[in-house]
C-alpha positions as CSV (number, residue, x, y, z in Angstrom):
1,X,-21.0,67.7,148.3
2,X,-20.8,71.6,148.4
3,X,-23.6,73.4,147.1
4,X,-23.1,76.6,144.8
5,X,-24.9,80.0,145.2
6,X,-27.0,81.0,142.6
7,X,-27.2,84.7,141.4
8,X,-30.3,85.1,143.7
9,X,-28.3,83.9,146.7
10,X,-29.9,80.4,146.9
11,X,-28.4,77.4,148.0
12,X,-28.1,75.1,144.7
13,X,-27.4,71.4,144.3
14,X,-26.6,69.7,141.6
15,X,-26.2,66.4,143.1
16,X,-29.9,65.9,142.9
17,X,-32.4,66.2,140.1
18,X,-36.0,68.1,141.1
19,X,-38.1,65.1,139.7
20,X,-40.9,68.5,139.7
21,X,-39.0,71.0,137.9
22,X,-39.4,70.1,134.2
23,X,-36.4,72.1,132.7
24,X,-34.4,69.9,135.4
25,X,-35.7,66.6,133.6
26,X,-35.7,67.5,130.1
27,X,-31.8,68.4,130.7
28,X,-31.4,64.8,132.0
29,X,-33.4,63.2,129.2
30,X,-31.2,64.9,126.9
31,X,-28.0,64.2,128.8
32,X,-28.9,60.7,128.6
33,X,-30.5,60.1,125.2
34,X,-33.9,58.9,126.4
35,X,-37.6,60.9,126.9
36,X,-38.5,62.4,130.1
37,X,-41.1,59.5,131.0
38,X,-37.8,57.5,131.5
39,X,-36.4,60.2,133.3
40,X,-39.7,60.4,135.9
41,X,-40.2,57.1,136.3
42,X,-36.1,56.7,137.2
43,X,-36.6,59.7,139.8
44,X,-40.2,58.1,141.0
45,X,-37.6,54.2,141.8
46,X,-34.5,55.6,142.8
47,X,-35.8,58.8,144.8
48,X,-33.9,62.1,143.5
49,X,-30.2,61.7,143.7
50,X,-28.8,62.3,139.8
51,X,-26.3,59.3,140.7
52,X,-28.7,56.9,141.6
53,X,-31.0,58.7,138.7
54,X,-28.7,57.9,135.8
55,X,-28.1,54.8,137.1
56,X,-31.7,53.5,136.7
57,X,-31.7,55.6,133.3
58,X,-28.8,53.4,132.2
59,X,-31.0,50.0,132.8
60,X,-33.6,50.9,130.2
């Protein structure tokens, strides 16, 4: 998957959420309708890909 440079310069990717970054899992929670405990525990079981993520979201 190509990653996009930010404004800084940075190498981003979106194909992973940064179970760390809270901004980064309070868009998820939001994107999928649940709280971001759901969203840390899904990150914490299905490591940090946002596929695999909203997968384990869309079990609870």
């Amino acid at each position: 998957m190509a990653q996009r440079q930010t404004s800084r310069g940075r190498a981003q990717d979106r194909a992973h959420v940064a179970g760390g970054q809270d901004h980064e899992v309070k868009y998820e929670a939001k994107k999928e309708g649940v709280s971001k405990d759901v969203v840390e525990k899904a990150v914490k079981s299905a490591g940090n890909s946002r596929r695999k993520v909203e997968a384990e979201v869309g079990r609870h």
